[in-house]
C-alpha positions as MATLAB code, in Angstrom:
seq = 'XXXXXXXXXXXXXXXXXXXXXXXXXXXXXXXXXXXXXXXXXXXXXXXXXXXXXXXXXXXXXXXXXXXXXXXXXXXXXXXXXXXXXXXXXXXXXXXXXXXXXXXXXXXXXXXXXXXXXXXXXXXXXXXXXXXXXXXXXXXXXXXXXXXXXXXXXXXXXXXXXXXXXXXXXXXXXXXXXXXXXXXXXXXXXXXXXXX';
ca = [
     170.930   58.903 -111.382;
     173.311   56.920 -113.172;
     176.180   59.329 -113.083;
     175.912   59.841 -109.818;
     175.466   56.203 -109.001;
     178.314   56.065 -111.072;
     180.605   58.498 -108.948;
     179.227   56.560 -105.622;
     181.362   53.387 -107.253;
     183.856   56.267 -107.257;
     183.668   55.954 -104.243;
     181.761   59.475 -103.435;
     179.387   59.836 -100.359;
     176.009   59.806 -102.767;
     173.055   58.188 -101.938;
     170.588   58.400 -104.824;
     167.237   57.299 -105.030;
     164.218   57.102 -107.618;
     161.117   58.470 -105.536;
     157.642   58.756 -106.439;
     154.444   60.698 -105.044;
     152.311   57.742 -103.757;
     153.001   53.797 -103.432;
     153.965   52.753 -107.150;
     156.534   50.003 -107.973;
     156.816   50.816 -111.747;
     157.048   54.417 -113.240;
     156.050   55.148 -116.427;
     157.838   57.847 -118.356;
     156.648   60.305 -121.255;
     157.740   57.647 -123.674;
     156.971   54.262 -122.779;
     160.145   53.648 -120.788;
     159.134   52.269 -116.759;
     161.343   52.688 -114.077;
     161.385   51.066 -110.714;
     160.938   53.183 -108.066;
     163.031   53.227 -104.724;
     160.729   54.867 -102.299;
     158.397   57.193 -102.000;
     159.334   60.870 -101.257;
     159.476   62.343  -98.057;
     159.868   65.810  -97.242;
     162.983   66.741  -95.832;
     164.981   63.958  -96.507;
     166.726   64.727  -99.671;
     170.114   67.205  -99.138;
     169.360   67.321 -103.484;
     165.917   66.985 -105.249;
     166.744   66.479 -109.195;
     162.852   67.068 -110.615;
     162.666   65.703 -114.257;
     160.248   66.375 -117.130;
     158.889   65.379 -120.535;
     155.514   65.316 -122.185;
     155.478   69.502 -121.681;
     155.108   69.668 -125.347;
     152.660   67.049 -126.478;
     150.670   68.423 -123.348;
     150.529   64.377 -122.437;
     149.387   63.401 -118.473;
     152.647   61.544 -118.340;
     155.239   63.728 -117.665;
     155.727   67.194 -116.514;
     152.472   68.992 -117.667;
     149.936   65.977 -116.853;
     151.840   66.831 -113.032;
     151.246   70.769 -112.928;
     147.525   69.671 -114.062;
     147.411   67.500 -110.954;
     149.437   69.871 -108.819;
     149.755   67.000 -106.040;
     153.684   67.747 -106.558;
     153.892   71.298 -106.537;
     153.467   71.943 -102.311;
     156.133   69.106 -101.653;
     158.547   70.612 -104.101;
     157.870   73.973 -103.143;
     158.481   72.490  -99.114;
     161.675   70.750 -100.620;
     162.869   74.474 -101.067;
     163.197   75.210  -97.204;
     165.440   72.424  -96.600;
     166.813   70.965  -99.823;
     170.610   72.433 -100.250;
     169.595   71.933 -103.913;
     167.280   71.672 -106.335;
     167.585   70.603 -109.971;
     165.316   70.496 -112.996;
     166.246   68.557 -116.223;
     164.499   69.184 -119.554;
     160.602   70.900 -118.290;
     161.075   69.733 -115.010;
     161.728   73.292 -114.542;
     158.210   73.815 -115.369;
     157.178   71.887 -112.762;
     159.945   73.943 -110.568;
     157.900   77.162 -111.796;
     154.714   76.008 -111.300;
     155.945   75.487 -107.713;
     156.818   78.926 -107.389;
     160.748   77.879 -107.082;
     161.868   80.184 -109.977;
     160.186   83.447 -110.627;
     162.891   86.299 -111.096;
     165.262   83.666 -111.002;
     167.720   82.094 -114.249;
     166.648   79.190 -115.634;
     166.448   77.085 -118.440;
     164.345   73.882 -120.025;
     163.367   72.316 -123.294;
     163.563   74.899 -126.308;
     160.069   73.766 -127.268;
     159.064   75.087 -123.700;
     160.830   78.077 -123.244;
     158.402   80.479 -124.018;
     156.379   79.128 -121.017;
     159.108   79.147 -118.592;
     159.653   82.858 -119.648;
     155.325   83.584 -119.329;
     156.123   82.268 -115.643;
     158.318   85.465 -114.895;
     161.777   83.705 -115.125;
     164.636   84.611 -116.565;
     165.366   81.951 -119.402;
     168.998   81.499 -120.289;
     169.828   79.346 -123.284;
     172.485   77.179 -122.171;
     172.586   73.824 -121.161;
     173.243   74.157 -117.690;
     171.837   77.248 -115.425;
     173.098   77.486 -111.739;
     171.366   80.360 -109.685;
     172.917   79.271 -106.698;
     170.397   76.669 -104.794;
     168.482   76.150 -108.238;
     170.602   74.141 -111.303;
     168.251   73.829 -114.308;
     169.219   72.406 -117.845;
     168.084   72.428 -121.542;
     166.942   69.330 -123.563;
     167.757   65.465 -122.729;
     171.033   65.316 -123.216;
     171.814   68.391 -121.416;
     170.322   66.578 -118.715;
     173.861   64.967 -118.430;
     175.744   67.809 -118.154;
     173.464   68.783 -115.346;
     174.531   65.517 -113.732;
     177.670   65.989 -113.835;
     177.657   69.759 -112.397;
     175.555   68.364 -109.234;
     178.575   65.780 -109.403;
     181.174   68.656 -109.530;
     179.121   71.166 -106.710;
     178.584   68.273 -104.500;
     181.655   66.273 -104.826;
     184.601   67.212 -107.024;
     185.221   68.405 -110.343;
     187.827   65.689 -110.675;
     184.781   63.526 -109.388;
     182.944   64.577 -112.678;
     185.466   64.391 -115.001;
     185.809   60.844 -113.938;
     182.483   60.035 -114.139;
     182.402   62.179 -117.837;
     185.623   60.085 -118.771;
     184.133   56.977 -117.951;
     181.156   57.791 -120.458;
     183.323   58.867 -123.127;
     181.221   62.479 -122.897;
     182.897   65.938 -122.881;
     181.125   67.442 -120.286;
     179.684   71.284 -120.440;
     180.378   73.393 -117.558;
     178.107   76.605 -116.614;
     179.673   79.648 -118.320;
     178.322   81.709 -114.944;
     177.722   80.279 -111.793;
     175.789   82.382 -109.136;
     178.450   81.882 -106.781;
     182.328   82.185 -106.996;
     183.012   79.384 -105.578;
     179.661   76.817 -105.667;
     178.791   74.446 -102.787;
     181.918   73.498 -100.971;
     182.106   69.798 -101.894;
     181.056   67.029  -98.650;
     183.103   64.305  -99.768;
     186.935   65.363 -100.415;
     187.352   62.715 -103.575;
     191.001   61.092 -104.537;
     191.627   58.859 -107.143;
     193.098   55.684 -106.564;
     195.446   53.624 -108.971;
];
């Protein structure tokens, strides 16, 4: 969220938000870390639903396996399909995306530790860091997370957009060597840069 926070100072038309299943102020993530929540989610509303992971692995209830085990997620992400533009799934978020029934037959990638059971779920695993099949974007490890960031930046806005936002960071950016369409998304926000 904070690139793309980042390329709404920009001065791109991004509204970004933090969501959670039920009522929770504070988020705990696989490690420790909490996040503050900006609303819960409601289907329908989001034009982009990045799903994130962690804890796959370790097979911990915080993170991306403890939510397949509890499956409340899966039917709203698997409604999110019908009327998302896109969907997005960092590190074994694309478990979850799987789990949902979002990528069967379809390329996709997530954390090497994982990708065995991405592949057991009938998709297509593709070692890169970024995988875009069109309405699906999926990355690799944390980090790669990033450059998936900055691709939803690029579909969605511009690639000068992302390049900004990548400059700004100091982080050479990795761009899909194949992306399902010629020409992705056309961008909604026609960016310029200011001096």
């Amino acid at each position: 969220m904070k690139w793309t926070r980042s390329a709404q100072r920009l001065g791109a038309d991004i509204d970004t938000r933090l969501v959670t299943f039920s009522k929770e102020e504070k988020v705990r993530g696989a490690f420790g870390l909490r996040f503050r929540a900006d609303a819960v989610y409601v289907a329908g509303e989001a034009d982009v639903l990045v799903v994130v992971g962690g804890g796959w692995a370790s097979r911990s209830d915080v993170g991306a396996w403890g939510e397949v085990q509890r499956g409340d997620w899966l039917p709203l992400i698997a409604g999110a399909a019908e009327t998302s533009r896109l969907i997005a799934g960092v590190r074994t978020g694309s478990l979850i995306l799987a789990h949902a029934g979002l990528l069967e037959g379809r390329r996709a990638n997530t954390h090497h530790a994982a990708q065995e059971d991405l592949r057991a779920l009938g998709v297509t695993v593709v070692d890169d860091r970024v995988v875009d099949d069109g309405d699906l974007v999926t990355s690799g490890g944390v980090t790669s997370g990033i450059d998936l960031a900055l691709w939803v930046v690029e579909r969605e806005v511009s690639r000068e957009a992302a390049d900004e936002v990548a400059a700004r960071m100091e982080y050479e950016r990795f761009r899909p060597a194949v992306v399902a369409t010629p020409d992705p998304f056309p961008p909604i926000f026609k960016y310029s840069f200011e001096s």
